[in-house]
C-alpha positions in Angstrom: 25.2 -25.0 -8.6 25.0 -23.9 -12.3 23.1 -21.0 -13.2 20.1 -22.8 -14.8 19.9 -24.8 -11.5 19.7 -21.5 -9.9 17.0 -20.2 -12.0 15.1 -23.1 -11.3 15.6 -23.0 -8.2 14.4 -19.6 -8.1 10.7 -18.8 -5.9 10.1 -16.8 -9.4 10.2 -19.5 -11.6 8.4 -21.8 -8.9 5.6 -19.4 -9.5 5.8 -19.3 -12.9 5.4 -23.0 -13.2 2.5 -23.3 -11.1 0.9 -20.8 -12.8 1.5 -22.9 -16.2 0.4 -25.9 -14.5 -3.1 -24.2 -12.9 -3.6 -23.0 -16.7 -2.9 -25.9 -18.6 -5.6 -27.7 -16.4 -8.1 -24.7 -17.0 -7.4 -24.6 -20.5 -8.0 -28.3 -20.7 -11.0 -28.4 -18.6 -12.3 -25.7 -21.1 -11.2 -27.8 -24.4 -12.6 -30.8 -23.0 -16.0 -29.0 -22.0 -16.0 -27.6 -25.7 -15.5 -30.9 -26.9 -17.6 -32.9 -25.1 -20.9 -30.0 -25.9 -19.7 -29.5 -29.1 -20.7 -33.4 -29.8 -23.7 -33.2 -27.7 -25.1 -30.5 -29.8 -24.4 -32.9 -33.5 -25.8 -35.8 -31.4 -29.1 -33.6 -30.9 -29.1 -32.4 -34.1 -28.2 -36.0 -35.6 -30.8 -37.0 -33.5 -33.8 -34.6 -34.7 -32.9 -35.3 -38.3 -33.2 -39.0 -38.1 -36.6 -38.7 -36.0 -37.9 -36.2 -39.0 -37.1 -38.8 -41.6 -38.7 -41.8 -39.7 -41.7 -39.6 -39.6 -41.9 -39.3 -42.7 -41.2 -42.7 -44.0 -43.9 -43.5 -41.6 -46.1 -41.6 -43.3 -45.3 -43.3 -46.7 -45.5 -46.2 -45.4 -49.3 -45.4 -43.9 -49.9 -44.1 -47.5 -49.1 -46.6 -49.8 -47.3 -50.0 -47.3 -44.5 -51.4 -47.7 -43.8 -50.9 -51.7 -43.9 -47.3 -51.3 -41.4 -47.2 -48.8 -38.7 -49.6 -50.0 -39.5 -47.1 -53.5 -38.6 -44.3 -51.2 -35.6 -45.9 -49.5 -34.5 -46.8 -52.7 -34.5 -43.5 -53.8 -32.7 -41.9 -50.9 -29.8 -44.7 -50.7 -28.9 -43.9 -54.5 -28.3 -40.0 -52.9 -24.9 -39.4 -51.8 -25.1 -38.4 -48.4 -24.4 -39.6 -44.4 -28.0 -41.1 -44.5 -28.6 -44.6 -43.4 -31.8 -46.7 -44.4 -32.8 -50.5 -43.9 -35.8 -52.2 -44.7 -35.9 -55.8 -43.5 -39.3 -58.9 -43.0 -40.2 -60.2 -40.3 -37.2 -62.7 -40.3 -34.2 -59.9 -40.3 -33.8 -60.0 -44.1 -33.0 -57.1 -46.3 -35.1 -55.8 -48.0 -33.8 -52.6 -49.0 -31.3 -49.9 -47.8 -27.4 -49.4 -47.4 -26.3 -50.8 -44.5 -24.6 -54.2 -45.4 -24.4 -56.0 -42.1 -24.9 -54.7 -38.2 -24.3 -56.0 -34.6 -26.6 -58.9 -33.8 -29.7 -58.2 -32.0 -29.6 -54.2 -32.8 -32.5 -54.5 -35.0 -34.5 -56.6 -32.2 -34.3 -53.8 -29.7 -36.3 -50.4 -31.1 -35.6 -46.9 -30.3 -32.4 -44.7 -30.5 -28.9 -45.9 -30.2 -25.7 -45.5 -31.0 -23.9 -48.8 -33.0 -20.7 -50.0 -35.5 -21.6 -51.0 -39.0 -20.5 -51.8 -42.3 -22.1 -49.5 -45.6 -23.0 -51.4 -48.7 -20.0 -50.9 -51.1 -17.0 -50.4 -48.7 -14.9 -53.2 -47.2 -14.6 -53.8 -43.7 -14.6 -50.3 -41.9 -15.0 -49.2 -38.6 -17.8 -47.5 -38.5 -20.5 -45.5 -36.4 -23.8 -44.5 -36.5 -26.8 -43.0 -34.7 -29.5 -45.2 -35.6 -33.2 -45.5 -34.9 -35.3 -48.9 -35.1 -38.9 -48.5 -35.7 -41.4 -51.8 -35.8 -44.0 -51.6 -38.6 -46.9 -53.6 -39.1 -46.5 -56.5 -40.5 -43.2 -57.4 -38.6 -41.4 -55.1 -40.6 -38.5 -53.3 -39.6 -36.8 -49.8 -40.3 -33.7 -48.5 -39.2 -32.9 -44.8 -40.3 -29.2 -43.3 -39.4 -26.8 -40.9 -39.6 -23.0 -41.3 -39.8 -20.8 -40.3 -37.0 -18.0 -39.4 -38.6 -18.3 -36.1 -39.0 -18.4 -36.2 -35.0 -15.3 -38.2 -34.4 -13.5 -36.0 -37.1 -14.3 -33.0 -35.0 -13.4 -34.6 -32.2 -10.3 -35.5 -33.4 -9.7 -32.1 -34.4 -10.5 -30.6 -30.9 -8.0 -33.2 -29.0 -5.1 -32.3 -31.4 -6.1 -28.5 -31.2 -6.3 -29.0 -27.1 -2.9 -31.0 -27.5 -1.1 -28.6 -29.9 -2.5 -26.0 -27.3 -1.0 -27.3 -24.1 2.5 -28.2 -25.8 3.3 -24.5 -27.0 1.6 -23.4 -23.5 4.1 -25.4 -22.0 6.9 -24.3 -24.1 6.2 -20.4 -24.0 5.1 -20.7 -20.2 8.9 -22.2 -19.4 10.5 -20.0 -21.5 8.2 -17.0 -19.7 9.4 -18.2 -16.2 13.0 -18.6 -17.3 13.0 -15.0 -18.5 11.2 -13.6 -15.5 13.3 -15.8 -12.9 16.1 -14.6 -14.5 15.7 -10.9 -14.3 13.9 -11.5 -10.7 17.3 -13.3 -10.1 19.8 -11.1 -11.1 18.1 -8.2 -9.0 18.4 -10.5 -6.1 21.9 -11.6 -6.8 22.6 -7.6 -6.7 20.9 -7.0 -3.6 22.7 -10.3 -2.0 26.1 -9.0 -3.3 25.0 -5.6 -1.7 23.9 -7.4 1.7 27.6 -9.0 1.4 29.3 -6.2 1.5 26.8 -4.4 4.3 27.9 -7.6 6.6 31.4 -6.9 5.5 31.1 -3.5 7.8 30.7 -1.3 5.1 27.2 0.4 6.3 27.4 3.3 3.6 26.7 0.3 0.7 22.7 0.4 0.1 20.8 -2.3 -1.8 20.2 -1.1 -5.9 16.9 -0.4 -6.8 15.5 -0.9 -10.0 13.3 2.2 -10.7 10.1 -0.5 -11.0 8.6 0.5 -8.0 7.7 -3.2 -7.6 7.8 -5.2 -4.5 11.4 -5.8 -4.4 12.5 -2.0 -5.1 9.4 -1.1 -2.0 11.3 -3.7 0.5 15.0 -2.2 -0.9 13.8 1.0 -0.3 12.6 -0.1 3.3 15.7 -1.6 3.9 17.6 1.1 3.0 15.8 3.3 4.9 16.6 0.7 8.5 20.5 0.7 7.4 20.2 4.7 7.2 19.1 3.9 10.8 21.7 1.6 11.9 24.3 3.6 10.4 23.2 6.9 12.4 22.7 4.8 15.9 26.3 3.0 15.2 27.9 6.5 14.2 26.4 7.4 17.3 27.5 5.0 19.4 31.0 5.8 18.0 30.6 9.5 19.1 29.3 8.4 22.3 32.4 6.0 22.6 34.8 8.9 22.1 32.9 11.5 24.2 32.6 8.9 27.1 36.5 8.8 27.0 37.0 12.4 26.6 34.2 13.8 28.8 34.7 11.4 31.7 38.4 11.2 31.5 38.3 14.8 33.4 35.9 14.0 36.6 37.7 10.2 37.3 41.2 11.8 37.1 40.2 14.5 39.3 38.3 11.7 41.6 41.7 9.6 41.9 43.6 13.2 42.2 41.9 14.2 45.5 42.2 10.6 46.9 45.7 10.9 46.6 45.8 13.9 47.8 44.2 13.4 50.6 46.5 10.3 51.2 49.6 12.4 51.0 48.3 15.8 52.4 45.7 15.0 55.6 46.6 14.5 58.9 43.2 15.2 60.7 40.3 12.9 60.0 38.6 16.5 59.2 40.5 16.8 56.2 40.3 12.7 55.4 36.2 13.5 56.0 36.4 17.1 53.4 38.2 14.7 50.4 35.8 12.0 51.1 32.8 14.7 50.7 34.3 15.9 47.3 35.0 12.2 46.1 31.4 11.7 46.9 30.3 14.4 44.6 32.5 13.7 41.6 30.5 10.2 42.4 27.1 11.2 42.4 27.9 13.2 39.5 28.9 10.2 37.3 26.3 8.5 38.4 24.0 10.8 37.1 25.7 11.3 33.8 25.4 7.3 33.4 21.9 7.4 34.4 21.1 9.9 31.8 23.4 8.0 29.2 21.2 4.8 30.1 17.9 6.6 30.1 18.8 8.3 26.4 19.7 4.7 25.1 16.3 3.0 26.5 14.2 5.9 24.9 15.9 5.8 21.3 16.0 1.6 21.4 12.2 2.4 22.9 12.6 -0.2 25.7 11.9 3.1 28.1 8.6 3.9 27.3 7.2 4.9 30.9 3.4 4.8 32.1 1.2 5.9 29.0 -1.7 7.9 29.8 -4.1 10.6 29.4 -2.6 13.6 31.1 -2.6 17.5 31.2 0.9 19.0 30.0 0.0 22.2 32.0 -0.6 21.2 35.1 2.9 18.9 35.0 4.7 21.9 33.5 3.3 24.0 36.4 4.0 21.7 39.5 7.7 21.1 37.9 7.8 25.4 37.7 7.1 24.9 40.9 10.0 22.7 42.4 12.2 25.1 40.9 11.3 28.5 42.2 13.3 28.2 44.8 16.0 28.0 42.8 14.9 30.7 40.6 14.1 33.3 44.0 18.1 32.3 44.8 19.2 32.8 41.4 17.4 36.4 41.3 15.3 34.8 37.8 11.6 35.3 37.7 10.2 32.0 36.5 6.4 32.8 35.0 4.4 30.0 34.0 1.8 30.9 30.9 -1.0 28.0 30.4 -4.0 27.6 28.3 -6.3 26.1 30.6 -6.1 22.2 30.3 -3.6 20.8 27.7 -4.8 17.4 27.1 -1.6 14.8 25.7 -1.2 11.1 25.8 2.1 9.8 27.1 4.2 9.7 30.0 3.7 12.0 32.5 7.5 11.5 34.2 9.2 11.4 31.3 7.2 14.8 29.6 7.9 16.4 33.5 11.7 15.2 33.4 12.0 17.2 29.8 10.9 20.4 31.4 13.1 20.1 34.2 15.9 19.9 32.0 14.8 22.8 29.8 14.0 24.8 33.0 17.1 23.8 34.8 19.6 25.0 31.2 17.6 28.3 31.2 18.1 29.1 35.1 22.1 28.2 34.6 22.7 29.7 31.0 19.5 32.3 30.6 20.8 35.2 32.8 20.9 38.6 30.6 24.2 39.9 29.4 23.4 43.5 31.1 24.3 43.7 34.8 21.7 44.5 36.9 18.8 43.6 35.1 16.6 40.9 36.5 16.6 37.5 34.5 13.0 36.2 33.5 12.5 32.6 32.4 9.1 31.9 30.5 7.2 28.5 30.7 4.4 28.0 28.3 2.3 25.1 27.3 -0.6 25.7 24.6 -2.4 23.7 21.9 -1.8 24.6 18.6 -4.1 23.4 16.0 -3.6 19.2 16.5 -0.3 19.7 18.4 1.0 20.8 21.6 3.6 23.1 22.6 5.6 23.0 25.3 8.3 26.2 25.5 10.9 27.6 27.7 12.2 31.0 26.9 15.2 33.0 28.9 17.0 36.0 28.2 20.7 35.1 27.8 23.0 34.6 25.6 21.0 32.0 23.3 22.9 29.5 21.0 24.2 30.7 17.6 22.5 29.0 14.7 25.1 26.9 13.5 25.0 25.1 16.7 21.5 24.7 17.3 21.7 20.8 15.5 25.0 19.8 17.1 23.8 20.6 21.0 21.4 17.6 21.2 24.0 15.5 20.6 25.3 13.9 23.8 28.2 15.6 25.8 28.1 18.5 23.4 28.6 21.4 25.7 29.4 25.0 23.8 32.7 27.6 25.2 30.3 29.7 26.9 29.0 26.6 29.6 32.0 24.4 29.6 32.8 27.1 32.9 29.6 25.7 34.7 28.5 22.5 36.2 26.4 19.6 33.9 27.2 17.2 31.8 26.0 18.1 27.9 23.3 15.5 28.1 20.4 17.5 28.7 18.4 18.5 25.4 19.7 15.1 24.3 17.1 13.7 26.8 14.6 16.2 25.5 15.1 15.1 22.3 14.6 11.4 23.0 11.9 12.2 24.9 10.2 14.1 22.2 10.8 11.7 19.6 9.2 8.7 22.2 6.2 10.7 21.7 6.0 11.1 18.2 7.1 15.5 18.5 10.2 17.4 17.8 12.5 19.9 19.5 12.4 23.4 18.0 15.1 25.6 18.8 14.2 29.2 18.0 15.5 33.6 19.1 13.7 34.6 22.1 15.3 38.0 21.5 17.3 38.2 23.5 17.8 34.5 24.8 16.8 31.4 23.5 13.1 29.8 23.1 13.2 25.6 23.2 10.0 24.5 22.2 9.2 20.6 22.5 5.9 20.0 19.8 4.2 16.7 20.5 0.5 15.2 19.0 -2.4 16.5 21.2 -5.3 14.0 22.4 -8.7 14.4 22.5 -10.8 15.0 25.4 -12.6 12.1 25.3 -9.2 10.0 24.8 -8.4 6.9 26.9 -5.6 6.3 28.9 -3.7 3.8 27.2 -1.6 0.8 29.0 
């Protein structure tokens, strides 16, 4: 396709044209309008000219009959002018005036109309005139006129000034929408050759903007904005990829180890029922490392959005506190829960409980104090700050240094001081997916000593509905 069949083509130039061809019909509708009252007002004034001169030849006539007024004709026809006079008898013949000859039968109908005739003095011309027949006594009949051709002259003038109008409207409103589909079209061949690329694999390439801040730089911008997206949830589904094959690598080799071993070593079915026990475990914990994986993926995608409804985050973060003092009493931690009275949020209630699991269960593995001897203390608290809510747990150990606090909700990310102990590295991940399902954000902050995790989500008003 050539490029002027692409800019004609283009929904810009479309536009354009119907735009011309909506205004050329206004503008036409508006000339025509002009015209046609422009002509009604000469016909009304035409009109009250001719009925002031019949009046007063009628009065002439009442004066002095009919000598006076064929004197008084005769004096107006010998003034130039666009006036029409005709005296004729009672048989139709002149008398005096300069009209030469008229339609048949105009002179037999009185009152005001319009009619062709020919002056006295010109050859045969196409004339018109508005004319008014009066009867007079006697059978005598006057016609007074007026030209028309100051009428038709203007008229003429409007239709070529409407027709002049509409061609150079037409001419300027093409050349406008080949100018605008033009530049509309080479921003979208820009943004096309961009998109080509993007499909290409290149995910770093971003469509141009213009600097307009018109519609197509505000849906660039928002497109720019969903590949920034893309390219963080396919760089990390890479990272994913390659932790996956690192971080899994260890717990299946070590699954197939002991069942070799326990092929080539065990001779009691004690020792076949031991290997089994272990395999088991290395099991159940893959399973639960894909579970989490799977859950993660569902909250970012937001296909796992859990039951939705009004709920207090104090009394969840207290009956979770409470599962786990068990394990706290056998870990020698002292798990205090600090509330607010009723923390009103809207969201899920599983999902918000399964966050502060994880953040209570990393602070009763990796919160212990540095000192021996001195009793850990893990700190729950949940309390509304302004229009926000903040859920925080808060140990005593050995905290995370602050070039790490970004890279440890990343999934298998696991730091030399706990790649010694059991889990996975999946943990704040999940907070932070759950966090950002409900519209909040994961604070990592000193608890001095230890390490404060603070999940911040919107609060809801008392009054709030559930929501479905």
């Amino acid at each position: 396709m050539t490029a002027l069949g692409k800019l004609f083509r283009t929904t810009a130039f479309k536009l354009s044209l119907g735009y011309l061809v909506a205004f050329a019909i206004g503008a036409s509708v508006v000339m025509t309008w002009v015209s046609w009252s422009v002509g009604r007002l000469i016909d009304e004034q035409i009109g009250a000219t001719v009925e002031a001169e019949i009046n007063g030849l009628s009065e002439q006539y009442a004066q002095g009959g009919i000598r006076r007024l064929v004197d008084v004709v005769e004096r107006r026809v010998r003034q130039p002018g666009a006036s029409l006079y005709l005296v004729t008898n009672f048989q139709g013949q002149t008398i005096s005036g300069n009209i030469k000859s008229l339609p048949p039968d105009v002179l037999l109908q009185p009152g005001v109309r319009e009619t062709s005739y020919e002056r006295v003095g010109e050859s045969a011309i196409d004339r018109r005139a508005l004319a008014r027949i009066f009867l007079l006594p006697g059978g005598f009949r006057l016609l007074v006129g007026r030209d028309l051709e100051d009428r038709e002259s203007l008229r003429n003038v409007m239709g070529g000034a409407l027709l002049t109008s509409l061609f150079w409207l037409v001419v300027i409103g093409t050349l406008g929408g080949l100018f605008v589909a033009r530049r509309v079209l080479r921003r979208v061949e820009a943004i096309s050759e961009s998109a080509r690329s993007i499909m290409q694999g290149d995910l770093a390439q971003r469509l141009p903007l213009a600097g307009a801040n018109d519609e197509l730089d505000r849906l660039a911008a928002n497109l720019n904005e969903m590949l920034e997206r893309i390219q963080e949830l396919m760089a990390g589904v890479r990272e994913v990829s390659d932790n996956i094959a690192h971080d899994l690598k260890t717990p299946l080799t070590r699954l197939r180890n002991r069942a070799e071993e326990a092929l080539r070593n065990a001779n009691q079915s004690s020792d076949y029922r031991i290997a089994l026990e272990k395999m088991l475990e290395e099991s159940d914990q893959l399973i639960r490392i894909f579970n989490a994986l799977l859950m993660i993926a569902r909250l970012e995608a937001g296909t796992e959005r859990g039951d939705h409804v009004l709920f207090d985050l104090a009394a969840s973060a207290r009956d979770v506190a409470e599962l786990y003092e068990p394990v706290a009493e056998e870990a020698g931690v002292d798990l205090v829960v600090e509330t607010s009275g009723e923390v009103l949020v809207s969201g899920s209630r599983e999902l918000m409980g399964q966050a502060l699991a994880n953040l209570i269960d990393n602070a009763l593995k990796y919160g212990s104090p540095q000192k021996q001897g001195q009793r850990a203390r893990v700190q729950v608290r949940v309390q509304r700050v302004g229009d926000k809510v903040e859920a925080s747990v808060a140990d005593q150990g050995s905290g995370i240094p602050a070039a790490d606090r970004e890279r440890v909700f990343g999934r298998f990310v696991r730091l030399e001081g706990s790649r010694s102990r059991p889990g996975s590295g999946l943990g704040l991940s999940l907070v932070a997916a759950v966090a950002g399902l409900h519209n909040g954000m994961v604070k990592i902050e000193d608890n001095e000593p230890g390490l404060r995790i603070v999940v911040v989500i919107p609060a809801a008003a008392a009054e709030a509905n559930p929501l479905d």
